[in-house]
DSSP file (Angstrom, degrees, kcal/mol; ACC not computed):
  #  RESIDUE AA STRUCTURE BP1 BP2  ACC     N-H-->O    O-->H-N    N-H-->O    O-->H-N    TCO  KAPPA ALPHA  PHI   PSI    X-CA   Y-CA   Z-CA
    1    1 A X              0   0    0      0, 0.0    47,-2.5     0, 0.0     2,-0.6   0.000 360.0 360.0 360.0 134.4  -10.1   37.2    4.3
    2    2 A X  E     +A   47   0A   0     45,-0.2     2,-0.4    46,-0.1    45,-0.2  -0.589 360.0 177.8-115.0 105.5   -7.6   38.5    6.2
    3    3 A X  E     -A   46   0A   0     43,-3.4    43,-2.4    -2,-0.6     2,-0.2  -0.951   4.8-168.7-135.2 142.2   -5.7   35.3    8.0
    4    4 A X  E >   -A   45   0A   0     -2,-0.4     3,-0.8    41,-0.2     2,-0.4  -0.530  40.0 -87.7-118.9 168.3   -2.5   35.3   10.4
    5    5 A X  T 3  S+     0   0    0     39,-1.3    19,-0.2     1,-0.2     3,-0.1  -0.751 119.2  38.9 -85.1 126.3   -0.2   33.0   11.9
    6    6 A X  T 3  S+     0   0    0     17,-1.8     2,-0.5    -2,-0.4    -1,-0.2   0.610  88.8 136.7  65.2  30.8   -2.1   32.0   15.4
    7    7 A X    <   -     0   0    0     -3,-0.8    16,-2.7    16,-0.3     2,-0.8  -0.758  52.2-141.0 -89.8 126.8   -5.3   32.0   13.6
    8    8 A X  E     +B   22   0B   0     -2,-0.5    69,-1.7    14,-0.2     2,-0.3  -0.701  34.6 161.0 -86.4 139.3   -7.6   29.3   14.2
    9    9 A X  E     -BC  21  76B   0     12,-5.2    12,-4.3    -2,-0.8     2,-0.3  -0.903  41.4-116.1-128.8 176.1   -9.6   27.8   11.0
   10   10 A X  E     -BC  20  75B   0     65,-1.2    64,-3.9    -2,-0.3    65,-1.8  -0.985  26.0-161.4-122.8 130.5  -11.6   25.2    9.3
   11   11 A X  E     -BC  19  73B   0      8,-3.0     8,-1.5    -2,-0.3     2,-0.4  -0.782  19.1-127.9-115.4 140.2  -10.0   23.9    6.5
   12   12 A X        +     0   0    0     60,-3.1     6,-0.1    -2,-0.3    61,-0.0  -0.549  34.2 170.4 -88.7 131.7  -12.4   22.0    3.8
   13   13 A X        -     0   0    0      2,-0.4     2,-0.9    -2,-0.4    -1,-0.2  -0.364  50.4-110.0-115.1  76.2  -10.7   18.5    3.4
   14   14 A X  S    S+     0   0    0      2,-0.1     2,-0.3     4,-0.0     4,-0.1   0.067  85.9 107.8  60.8  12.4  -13.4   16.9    1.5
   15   15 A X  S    S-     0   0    0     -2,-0.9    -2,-0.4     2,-0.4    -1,-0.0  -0.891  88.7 -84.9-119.4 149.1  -14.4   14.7    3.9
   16   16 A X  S    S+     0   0    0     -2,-0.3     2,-0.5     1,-0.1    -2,-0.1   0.506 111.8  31.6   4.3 -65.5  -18.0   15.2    6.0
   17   17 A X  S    S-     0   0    0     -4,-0.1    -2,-0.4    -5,-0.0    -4,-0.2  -0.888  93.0-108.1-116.9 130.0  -16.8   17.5    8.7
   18   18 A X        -     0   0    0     -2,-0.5     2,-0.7    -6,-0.1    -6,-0.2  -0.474  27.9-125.9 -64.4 152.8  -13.9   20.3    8.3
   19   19 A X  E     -B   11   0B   0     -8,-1.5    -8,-3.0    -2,-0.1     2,-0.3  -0.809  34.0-153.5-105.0 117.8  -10.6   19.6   10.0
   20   20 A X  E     +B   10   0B   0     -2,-0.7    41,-0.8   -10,-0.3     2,-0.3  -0.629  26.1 120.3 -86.8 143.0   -9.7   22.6   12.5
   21   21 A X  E     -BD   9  60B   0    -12,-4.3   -12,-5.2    -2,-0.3     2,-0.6  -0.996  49.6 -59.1 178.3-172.8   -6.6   24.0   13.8
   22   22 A X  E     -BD   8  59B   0     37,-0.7    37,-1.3    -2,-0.3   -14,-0.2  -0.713  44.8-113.9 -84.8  97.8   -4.1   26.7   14.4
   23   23 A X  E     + D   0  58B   0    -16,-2.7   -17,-1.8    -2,-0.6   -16,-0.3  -0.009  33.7 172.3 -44.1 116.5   -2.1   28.6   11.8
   24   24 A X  E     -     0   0B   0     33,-0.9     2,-0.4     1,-0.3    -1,-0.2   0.863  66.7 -20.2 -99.3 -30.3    1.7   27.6   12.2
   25   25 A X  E     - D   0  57B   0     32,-0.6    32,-4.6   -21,-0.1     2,-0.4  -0.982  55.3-134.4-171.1 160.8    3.0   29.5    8.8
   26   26 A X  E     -F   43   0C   0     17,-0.8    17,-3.9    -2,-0.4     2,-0.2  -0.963  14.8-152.7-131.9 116.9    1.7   30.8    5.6
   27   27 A X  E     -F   42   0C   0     -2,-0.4    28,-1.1    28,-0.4     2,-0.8  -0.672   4.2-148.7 -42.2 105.9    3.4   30.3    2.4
   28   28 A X  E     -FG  41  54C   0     13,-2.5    13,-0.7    -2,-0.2    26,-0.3  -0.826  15.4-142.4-113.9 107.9    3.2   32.8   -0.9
   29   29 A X        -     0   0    0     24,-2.2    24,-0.2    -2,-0.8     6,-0.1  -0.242  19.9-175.1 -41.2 139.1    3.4   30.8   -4.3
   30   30 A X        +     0   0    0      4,-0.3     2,-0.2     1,-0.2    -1,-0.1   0.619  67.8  40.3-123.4 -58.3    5.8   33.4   -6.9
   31   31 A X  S >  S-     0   0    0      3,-0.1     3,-1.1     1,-0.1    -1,-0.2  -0.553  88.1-115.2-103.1 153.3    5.5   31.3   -9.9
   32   32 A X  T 3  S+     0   0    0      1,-0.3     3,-0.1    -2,-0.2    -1,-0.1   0.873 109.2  53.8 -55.3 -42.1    2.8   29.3  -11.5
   33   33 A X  T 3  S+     0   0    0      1,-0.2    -1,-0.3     2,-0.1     2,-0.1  -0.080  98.5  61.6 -89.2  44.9    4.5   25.9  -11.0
   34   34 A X    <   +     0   0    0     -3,-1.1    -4,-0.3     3,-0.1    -1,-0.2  -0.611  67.5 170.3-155.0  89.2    5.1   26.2   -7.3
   35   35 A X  S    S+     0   0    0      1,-0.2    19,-0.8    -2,-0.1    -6,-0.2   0.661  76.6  45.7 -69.9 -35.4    1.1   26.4   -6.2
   36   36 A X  S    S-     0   0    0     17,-0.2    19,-0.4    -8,-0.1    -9,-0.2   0.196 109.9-118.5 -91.6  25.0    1.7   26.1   -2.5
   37   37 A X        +     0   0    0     17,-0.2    18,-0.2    -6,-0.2   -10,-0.2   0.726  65.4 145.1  75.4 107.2    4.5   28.4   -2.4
   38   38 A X  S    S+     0   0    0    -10,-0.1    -1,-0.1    16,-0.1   -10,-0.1  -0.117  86.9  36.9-171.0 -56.5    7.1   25.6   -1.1
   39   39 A X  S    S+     0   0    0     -8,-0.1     2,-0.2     2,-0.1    -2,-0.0   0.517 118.8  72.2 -89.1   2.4    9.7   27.7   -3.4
   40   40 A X  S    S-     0   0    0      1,-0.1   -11,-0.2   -10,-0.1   -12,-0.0  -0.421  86.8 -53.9-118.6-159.6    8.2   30.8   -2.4
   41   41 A X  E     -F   28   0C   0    -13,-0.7   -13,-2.5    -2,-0.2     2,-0.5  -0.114  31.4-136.8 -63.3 152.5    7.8   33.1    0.5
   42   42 A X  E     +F   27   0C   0    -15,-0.2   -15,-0.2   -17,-0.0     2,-0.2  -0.904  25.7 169.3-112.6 144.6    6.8   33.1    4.2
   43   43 A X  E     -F   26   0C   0    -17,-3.9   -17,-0.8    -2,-0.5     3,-0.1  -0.573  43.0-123.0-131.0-148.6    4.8   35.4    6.1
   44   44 A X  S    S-     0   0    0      1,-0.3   -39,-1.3    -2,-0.2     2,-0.3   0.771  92.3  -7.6 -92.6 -49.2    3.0   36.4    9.0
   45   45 A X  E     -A    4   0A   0    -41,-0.2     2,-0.3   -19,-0.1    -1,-0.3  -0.839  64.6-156.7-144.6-179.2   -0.6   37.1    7.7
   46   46 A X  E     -A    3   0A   0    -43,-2.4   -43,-3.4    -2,-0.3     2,-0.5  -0.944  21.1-131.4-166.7 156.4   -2.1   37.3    4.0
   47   47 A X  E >   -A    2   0A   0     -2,-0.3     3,-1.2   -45,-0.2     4,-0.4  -0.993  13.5-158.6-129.4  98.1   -4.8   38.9    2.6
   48   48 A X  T 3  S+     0   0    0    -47,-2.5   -46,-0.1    -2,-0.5    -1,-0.0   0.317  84.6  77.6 -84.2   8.1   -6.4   36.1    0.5
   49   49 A X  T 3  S+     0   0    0    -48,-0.2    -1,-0.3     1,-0.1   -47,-0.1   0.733  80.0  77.7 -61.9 -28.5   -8.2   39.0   -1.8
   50   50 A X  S <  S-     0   0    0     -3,-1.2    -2,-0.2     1,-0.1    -1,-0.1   0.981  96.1-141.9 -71.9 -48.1   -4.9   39.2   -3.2
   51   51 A X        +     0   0    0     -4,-0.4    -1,-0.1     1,-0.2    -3,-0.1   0.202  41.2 154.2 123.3 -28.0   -5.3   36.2   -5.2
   52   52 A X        -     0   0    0      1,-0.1    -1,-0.2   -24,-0.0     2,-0.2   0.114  46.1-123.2 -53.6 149.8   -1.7   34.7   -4.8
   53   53 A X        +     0   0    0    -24,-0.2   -24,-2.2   -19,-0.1     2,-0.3  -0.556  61.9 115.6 -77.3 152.1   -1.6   30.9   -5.3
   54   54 A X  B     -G   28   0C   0    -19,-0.8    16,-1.4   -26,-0.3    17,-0.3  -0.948  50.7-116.1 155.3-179.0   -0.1   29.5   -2.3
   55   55 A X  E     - E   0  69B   0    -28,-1.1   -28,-0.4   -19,-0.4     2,-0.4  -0.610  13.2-141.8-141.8-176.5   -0.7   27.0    1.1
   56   56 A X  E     - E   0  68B   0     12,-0.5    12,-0.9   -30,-0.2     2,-0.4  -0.991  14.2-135.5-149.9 149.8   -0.8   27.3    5.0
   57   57 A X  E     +DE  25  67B   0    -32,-4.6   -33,-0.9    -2,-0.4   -32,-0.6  -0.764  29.5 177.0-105.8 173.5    0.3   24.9    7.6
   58   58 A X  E     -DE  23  66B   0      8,-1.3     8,-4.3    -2,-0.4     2,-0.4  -0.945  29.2-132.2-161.9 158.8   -1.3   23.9   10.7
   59   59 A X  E     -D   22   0B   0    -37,-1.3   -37,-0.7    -2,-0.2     6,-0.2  -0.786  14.8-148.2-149.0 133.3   -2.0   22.3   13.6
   60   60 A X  E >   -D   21   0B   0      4,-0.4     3,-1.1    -2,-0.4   -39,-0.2   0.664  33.0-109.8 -37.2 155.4   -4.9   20.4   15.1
   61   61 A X  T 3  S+     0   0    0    -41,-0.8   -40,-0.1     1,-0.2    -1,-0.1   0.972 116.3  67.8 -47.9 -49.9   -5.7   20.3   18.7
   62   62 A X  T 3  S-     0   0    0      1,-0.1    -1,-0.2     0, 0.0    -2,-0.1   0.319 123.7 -99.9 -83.7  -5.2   -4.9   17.2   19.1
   63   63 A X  S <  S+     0   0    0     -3,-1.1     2,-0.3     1,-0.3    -1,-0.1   0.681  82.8 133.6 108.7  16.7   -0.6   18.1   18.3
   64   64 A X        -     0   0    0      1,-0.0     2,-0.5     2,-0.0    -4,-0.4  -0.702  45.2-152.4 -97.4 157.3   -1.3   16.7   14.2
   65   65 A X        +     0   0    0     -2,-0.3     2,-0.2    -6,-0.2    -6,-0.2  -0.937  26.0 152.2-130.8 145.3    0.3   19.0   11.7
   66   66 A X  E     -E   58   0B   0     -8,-4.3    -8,-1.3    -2,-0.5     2,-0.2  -0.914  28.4-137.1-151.7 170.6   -1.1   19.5    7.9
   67   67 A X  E     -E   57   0B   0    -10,-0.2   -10,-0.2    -2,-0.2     2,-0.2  -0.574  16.0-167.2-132.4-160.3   -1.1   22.3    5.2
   68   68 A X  E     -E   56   0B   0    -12,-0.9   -12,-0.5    -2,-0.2     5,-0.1  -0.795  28.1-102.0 174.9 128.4   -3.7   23.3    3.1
   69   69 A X  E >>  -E   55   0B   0    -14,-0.2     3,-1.6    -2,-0.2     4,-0.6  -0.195  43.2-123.1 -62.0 146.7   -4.3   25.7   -0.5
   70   70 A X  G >4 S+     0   0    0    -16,-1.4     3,-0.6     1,-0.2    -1,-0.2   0.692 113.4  70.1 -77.8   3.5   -5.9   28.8    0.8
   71   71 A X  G 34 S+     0   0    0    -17,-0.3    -1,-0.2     1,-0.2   -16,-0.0   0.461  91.1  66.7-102.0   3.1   -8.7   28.4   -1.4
   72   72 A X  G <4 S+     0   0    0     -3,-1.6   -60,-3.1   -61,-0.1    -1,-0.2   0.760  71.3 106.7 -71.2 -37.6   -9.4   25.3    1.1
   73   73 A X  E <<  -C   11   0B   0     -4,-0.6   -62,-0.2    -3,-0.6     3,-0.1  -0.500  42.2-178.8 -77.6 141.1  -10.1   27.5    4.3
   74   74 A X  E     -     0   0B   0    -64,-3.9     2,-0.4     1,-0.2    -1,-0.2   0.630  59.0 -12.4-101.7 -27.2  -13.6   27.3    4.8
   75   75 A X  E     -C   10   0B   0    -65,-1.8   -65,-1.2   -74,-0.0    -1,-0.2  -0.880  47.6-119.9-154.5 114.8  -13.6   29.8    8.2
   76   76 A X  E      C    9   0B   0     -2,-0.4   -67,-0.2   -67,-0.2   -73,-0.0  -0.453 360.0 360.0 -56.2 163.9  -12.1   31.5   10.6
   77   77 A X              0   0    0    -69,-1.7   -68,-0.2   -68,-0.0    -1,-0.1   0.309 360.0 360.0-141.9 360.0  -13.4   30.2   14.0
């Protein structure tokens, strides 16, 4: 899945309903011990075929902001 910065998703937080919102930046993990990329790069979009370990931020309609492993997004919407 092909996901950008101003992308809306639904991200699975493990609770009943997924939590939606807007992609604010995307985050590319380099190393094995840095799994949401925090020490690694940002970009604009990703291609989450690629397989890199790594996170996205976002934020909700409602102004809250939260990240999330890409292997969390359930959807684009």
């Amino acid at each position: 899945m092909l996901i950008k910065v101003g992308d809306k998703v639904a991200i699975n937080t493990r609770s009943l309903l997924p939590r939606e919102g807007v992609i604010t930046d995307i985050s590319l993990g380099l190393v094995k011990s840095d799994p949401a990329g925090e020490l690694g790069i940002n970009v604009q979009e990703y291609d989450t075929d690629m397989n890199y370990v790594g996170s996205i931020g976002y934020k909700t309609d409602s102004g809250e902001n939260y990240w999330a492993y890409f292997d969390q997004i359930e959807s684009m919407i």
